[in-house]
Biotite code that builds the C-alpha atoms (Angstrom):
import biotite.structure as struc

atoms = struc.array([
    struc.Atom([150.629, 87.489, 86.002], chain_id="A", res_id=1, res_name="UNK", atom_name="CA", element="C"),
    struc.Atom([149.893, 85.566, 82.733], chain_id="A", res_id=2, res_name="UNK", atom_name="CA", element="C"),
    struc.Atom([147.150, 86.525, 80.353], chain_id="A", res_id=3, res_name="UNK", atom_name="CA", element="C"),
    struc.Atom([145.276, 83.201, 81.204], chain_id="A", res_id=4, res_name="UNK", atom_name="CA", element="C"),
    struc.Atom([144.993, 84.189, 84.591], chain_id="A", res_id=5, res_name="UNK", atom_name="CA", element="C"),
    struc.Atom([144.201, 87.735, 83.854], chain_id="A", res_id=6, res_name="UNK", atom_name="CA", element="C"),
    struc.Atom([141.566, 86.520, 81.842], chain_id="A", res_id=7, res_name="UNK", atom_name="CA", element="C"),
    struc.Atom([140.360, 84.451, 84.590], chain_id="A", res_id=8, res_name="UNK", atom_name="CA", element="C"),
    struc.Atom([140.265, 87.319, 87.085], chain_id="A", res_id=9, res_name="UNK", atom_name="CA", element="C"),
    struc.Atom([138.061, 89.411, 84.315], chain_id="A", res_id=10, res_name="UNK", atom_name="CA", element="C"),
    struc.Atom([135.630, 86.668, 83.963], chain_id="A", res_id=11, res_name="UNK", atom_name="CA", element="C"),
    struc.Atom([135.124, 86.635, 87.762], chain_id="A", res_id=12, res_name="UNK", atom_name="CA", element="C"),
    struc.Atom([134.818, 90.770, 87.733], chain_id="A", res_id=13, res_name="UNK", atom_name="CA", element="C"),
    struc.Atom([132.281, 90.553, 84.534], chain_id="A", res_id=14, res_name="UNK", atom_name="CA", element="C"),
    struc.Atom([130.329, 87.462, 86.111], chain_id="A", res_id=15, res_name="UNK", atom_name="CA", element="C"),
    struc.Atom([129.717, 89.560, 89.545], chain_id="A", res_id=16, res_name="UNK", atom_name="CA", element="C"),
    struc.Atom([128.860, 92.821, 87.871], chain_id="A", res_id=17, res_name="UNK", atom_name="CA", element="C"),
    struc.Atom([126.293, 91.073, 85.709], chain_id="A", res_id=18, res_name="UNK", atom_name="CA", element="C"),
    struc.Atom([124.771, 89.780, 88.926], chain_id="A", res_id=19, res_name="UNK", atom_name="CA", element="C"),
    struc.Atom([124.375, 93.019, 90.411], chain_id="A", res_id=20, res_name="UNK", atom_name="CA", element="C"),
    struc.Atom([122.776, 94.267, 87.455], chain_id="A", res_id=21, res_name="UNK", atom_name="CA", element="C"),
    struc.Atom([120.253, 91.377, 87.520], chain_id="A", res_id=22, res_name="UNK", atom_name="CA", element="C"),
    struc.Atom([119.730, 92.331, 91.099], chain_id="A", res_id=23, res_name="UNK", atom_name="CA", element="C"),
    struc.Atom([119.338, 96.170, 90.838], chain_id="A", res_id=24, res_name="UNK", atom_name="CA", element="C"),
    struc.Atom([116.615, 95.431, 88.194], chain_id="A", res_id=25, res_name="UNK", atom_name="CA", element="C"),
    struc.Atom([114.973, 92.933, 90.203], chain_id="A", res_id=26, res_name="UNK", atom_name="CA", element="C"),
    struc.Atom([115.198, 95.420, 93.230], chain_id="A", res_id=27, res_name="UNK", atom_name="CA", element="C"),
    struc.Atom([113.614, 97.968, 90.499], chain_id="A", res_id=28, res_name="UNK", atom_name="CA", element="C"),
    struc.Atom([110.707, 95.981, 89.650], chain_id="A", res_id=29, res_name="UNK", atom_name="CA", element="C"),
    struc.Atom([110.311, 95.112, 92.906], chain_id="A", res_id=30, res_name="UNK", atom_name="CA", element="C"),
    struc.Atom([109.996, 99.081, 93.876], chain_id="A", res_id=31, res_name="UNK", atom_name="CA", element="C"),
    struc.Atom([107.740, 99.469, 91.155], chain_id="A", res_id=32, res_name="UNK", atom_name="CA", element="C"),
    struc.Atom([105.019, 97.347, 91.667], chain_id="A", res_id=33, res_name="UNK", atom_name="CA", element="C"),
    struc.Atom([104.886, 98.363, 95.539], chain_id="A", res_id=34, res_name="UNK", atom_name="CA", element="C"),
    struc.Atom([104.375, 101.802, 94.142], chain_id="A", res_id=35, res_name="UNK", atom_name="CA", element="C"),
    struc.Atom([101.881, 100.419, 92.182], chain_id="A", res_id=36, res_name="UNK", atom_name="CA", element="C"),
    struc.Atom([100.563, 98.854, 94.694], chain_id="A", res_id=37, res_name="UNK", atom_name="CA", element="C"),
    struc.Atom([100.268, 102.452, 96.800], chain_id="A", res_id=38, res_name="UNK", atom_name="CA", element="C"),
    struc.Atom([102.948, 101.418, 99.108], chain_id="A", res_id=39, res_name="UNK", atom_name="CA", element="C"),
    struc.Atom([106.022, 103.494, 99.254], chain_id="A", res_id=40, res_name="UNK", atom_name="CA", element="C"),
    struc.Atom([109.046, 103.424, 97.160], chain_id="A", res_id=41, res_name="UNK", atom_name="CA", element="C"),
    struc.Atom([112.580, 102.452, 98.952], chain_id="A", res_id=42, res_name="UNK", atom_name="CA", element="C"),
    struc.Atom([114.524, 105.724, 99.677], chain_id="A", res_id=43, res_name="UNK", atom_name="CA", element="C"),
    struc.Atom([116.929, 106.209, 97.059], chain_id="A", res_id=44, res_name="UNK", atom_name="CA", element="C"),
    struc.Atom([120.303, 106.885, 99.472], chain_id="A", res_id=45, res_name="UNK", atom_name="CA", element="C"),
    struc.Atom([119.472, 103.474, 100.903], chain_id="A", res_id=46, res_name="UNK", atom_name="CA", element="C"),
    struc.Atom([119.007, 101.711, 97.660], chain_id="A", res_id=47, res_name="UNK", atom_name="CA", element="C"),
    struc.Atom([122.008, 102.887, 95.797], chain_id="A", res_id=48, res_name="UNK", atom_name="CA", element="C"),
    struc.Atom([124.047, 102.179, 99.341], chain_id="A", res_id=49, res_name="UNK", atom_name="CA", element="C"),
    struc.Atom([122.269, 98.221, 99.388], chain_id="A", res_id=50, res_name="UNK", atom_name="CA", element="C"),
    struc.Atom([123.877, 98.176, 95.866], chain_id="A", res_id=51, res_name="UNK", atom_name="CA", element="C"),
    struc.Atom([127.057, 99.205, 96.756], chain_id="A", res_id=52, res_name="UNK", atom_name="CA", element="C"),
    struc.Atom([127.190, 96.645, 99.272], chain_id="A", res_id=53, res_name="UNK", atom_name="CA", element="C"),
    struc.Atom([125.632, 93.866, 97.052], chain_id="A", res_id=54, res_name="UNK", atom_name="CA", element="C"),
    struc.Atom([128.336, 94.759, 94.292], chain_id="A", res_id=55, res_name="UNK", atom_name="CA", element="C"),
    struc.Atom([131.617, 94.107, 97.217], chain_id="A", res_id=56, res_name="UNK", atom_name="CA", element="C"),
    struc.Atom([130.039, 91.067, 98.095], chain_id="A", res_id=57, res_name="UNK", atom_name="CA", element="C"),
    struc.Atom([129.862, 89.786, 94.801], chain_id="A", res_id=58, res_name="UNK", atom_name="CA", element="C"),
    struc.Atom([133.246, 90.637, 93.867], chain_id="A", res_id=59, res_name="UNK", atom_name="CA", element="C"),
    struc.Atom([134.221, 89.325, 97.267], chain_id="A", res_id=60, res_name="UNK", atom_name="CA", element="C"),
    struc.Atom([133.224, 86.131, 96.538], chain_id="A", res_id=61, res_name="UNK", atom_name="CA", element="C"),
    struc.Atom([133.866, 85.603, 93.181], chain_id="A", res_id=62, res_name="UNK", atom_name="CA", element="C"),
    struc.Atom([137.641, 86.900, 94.221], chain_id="A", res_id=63, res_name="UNK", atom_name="CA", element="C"),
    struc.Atom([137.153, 83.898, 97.344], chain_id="A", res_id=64, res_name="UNK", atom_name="CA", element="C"),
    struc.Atom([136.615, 81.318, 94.801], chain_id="A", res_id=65, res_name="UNK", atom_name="CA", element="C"),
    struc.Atom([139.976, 82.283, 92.918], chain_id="A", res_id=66, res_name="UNK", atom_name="CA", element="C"),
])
């Protein structure tokens, strides 16, 4: 593989991990103003397991594009 493409493919990596960042702290804002409101706060097995899944999916697709 040639450093151009290698480059390429860490682009694609960095450009779906920043998403899921942007997404976990939306999700965390999110969780904290239903707590806020007095609702209750997403289960923390769940959430880290809805990231997980959000994370493949980005690198899934950014790898799709390729």
């Amino acid at each position: 593989m040639d450093a151009r493409k290698l480059d390429y493919y860490h682009r694609l990596e960095q450009q779906a991990r920043i998403r899921f960042e942007v997404d976990q702290l939306n999700d965390a804002i999110k969780g904290m103003r239903e707590i806020r409101a007095g609702q209750p706060g997403m289960d923390p097995q769940k959430a880290k397991a809805r990231g997980q899944q959000r994370l493949d999916a980005a690198i899934a697709a950014h790898k799709a594009r390729a």
